[in-house]
C-alpha positions in Angstrom: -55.4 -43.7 25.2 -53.8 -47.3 25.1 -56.4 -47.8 22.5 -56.1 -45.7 20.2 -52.2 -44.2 21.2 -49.3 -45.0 18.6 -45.7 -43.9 20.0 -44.8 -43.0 16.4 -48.3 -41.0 15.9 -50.4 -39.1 17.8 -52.3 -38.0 19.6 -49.6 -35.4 20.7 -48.8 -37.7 24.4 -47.9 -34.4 25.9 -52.1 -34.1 25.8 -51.9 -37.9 27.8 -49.4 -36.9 30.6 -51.6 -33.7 31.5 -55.1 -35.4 31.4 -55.2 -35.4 35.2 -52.9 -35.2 38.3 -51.0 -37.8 40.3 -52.6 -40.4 41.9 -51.8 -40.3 45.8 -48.5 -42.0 46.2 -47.4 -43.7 49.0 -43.2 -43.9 48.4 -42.9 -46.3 51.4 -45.7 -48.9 49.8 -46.1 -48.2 46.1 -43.8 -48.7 43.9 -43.9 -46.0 41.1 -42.2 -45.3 37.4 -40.1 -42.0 37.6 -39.7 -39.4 35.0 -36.6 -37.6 36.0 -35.3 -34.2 35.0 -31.8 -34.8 35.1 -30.6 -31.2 35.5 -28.7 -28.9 32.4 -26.0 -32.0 32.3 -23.9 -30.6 35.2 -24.5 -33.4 37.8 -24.1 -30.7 40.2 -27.6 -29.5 39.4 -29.1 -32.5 39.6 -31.5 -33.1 42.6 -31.2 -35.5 45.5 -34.5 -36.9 45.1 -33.8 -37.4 41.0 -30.6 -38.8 41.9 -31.8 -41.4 44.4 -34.5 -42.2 41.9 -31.8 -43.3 38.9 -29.4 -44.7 41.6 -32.1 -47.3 43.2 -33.5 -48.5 39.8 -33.2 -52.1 38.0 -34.1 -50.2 34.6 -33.4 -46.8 33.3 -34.3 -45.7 30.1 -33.7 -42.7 27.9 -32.3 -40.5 25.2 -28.6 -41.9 24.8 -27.3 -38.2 25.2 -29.2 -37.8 28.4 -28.1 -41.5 30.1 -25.0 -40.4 29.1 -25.1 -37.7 31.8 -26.1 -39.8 34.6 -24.7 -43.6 33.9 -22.2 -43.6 36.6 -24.8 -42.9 39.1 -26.1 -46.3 39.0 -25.5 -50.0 38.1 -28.9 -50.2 36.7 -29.4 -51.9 33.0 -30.0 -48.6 30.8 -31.8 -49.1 28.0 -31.0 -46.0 25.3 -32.3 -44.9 22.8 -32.7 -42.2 20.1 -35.4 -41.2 18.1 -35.8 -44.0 15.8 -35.8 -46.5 18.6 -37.7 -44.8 20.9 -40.9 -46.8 21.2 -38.9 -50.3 21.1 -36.8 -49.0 24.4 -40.1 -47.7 25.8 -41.8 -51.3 25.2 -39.0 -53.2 26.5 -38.8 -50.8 30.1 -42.8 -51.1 30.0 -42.3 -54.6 30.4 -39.6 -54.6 32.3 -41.4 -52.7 35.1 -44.5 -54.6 35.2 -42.8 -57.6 35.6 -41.5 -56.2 38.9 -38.3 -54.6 38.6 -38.2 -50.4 39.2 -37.7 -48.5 36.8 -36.8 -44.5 36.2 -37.1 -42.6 32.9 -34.7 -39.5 32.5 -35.2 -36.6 30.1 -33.0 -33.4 30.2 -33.8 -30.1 32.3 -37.1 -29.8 34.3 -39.7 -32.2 32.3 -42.5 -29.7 33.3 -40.4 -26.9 31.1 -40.1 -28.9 27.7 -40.8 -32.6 28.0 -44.1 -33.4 28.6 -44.1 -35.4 25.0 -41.8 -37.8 26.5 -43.7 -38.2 30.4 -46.6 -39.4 28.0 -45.1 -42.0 25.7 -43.5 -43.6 29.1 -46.7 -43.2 30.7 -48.5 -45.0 28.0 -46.0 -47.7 27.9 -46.0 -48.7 31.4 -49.9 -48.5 31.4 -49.9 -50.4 28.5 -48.3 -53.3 30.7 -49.8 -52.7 33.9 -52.2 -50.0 34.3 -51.6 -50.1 38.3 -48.1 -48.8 38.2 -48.0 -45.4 38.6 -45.6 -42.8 37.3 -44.2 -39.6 39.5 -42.8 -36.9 38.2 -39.4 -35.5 39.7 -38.5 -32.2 38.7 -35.0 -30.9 37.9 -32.9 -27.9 37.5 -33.8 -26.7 33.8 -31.7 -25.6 31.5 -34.3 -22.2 30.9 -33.7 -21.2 35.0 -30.0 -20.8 34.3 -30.4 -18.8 31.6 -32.7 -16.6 33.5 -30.1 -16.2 35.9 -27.4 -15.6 33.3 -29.4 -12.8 31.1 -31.4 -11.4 34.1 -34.5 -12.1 32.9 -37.4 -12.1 35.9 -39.0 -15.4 35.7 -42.3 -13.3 36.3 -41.7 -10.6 33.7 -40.9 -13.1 30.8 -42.8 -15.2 28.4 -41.6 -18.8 28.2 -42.3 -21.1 24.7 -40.5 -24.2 24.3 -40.3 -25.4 20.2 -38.3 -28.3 21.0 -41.4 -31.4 21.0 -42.7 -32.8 17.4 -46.1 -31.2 15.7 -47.3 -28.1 14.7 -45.7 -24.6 16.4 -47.9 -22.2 14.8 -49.4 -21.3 18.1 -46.1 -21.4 20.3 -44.8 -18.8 17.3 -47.6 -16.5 18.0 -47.4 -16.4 21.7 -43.7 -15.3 21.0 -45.1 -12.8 18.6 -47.2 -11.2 20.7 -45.3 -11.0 23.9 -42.3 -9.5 22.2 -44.3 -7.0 20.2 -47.4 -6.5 22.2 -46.5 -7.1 25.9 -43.6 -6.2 25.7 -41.8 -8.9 28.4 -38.5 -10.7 27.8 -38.4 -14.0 26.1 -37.0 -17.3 27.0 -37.2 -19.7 24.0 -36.0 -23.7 23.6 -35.1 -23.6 19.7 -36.0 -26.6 17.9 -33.3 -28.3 16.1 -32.4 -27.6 13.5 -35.4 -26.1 12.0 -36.5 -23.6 14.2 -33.1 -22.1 15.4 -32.3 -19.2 17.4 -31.6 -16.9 13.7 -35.2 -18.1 12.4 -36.5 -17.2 15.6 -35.0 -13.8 15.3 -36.1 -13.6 11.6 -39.3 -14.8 12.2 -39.7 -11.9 15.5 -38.7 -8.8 13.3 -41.1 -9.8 10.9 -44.1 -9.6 13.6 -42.4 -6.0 13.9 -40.3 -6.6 17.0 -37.4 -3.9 17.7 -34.2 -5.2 15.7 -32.0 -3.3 18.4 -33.7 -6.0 21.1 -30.8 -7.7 23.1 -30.8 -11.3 21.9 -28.2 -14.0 23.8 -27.9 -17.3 22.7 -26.9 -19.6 25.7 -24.9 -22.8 24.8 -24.3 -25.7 27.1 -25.1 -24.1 29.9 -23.4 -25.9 33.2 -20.5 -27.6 31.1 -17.4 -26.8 31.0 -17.8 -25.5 27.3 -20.7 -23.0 28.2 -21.1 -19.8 26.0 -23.0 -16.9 25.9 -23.6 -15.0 22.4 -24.3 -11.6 22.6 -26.0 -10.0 19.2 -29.0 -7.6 18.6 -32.2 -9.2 17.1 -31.2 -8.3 13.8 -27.6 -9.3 13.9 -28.9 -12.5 14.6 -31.5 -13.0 11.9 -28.1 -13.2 10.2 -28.3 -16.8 11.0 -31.7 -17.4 9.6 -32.6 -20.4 7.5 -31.8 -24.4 6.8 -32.4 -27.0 8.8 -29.4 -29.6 9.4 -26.6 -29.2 11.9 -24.6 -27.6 9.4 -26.9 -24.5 8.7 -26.1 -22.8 12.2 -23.5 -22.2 14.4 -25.0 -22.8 17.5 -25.5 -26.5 19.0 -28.9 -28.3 20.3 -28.1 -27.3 23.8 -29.1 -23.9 24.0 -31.2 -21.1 25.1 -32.5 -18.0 23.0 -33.2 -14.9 25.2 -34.5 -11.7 24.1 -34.8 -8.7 26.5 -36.8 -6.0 26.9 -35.2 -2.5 27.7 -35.2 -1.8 31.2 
């Protein structure tokens, strides 16, 4: 993929960071990159292991609003970044860790729930360095497990779709289709900001011919201090349909959309 890979292109790198398992590591020999799920934002629900991981490294790099959430963990140099400068910051801790220093990547949640895009474009950054380095995975509390818990929704009786990664989510729209409609199971949903919201995802479901009397709860900022749960039917929701900047909806980008089933 280093050939052919460009952090601002594609191929999606969510396709990279699944090509194959982990290599064997040996913690006490090896040194490896982590990709750390930081947890909701709470530090509270933020593991050991992830924390020992951002506490022991020279380099940390990552969204801004996620390094936020763990900075005084550490003394390590944190590299930030948002979208724009993404692939610079990734370059620069590439570098950084094959010169020798260890380095930890942090994303928000559980990477394995909605952040596989961002394992890959560090993946491909350190390899493009030093192809001998390689990077664990450490997973966190996400964001879509506490909203389980807080609408009741059986991890094995729902259908989980994250929208929040780049590229096409025709495909991710139908699954959500057909296990509202069809299966019938309860839905947990990362909205995309700020086009794909929780009142087009709403819209979008009645549409396919989902129940407009299906519970629908929007959970904001779940684990801060400001966490809120909004309560509406399906169709009150749709209410909230349409736009795309920050000003178009009510809710925030840290959220959860759950629709249940009658039980």
């Amino acid at each position: 993929m280093s050939d052919e890979y460009d952090l601002e292109a594609g191929p999606d790198p969510a396709t990279f960071a699944a090509a194959a398992a982990e290599p064997d590591i040996d913690e006490e020999t090896d040194e490896p990159v982590y990709a750390v799920g930081v947890g909701p934002g709470n530090q509270e629900y933020l593991t050991p292991r992830g924390e020992r991981a951002i506490r022991e490294a020279d380099v940390v790099v990552g969204f801004t609003t996620v390094v936020e959430f763990v900075e005084d963990l550490t003394d390590a140099d944190l590299l930030t970044c948002g979208y724009k400068d993404e692939a610079a910051a990734l370059e620069a801790f590439g570098r950084r860790v094959a010169d020798g220093e260890s380095g930890t990547a942090v994303a928000m949640g559980d990477p394995n729930h909605s952040g596989y895009q961002f394992v890959g474009k560090v993946q491909d950054a350190v390899e493009r360095e030093d192809a001998e380095i390689p990077v664990r995975v450490v997973p966190g509390i996400s964001s879509l497990q506490m909203a389980a818990s807080r609408a009741r929704t059986p991890m094995e009786d729902t259908e989980f779709v994250t929208l929040h990664k780049s590229g096409d989510l025709e495909g991710d729209m139908d699954r959500l289709a057909t296990a509202a409609t069809v299966d019938e199971r309860h839905l947990l949903v990362l909205p995309r900001p700020y086009d794909r919201m929780p009142g087009d995802i709403a819209a979008f479901l009645l549409e396919e011919g989902a129940d407009p009397d299906l519970e629908a709860l929007v959970l904001e900022k779940l684990t801060h201090d400001e966490e809120e749960i909004h309560r509406f039917t399906l169709a009150e929701l749709s209410e909230h349909a349409g736009g795309n900047g920050r000003e178009d909806t009510p809710f925030s980008d840290l959220i959860v959309l759950a629709v249940r089933q009658p039980v």
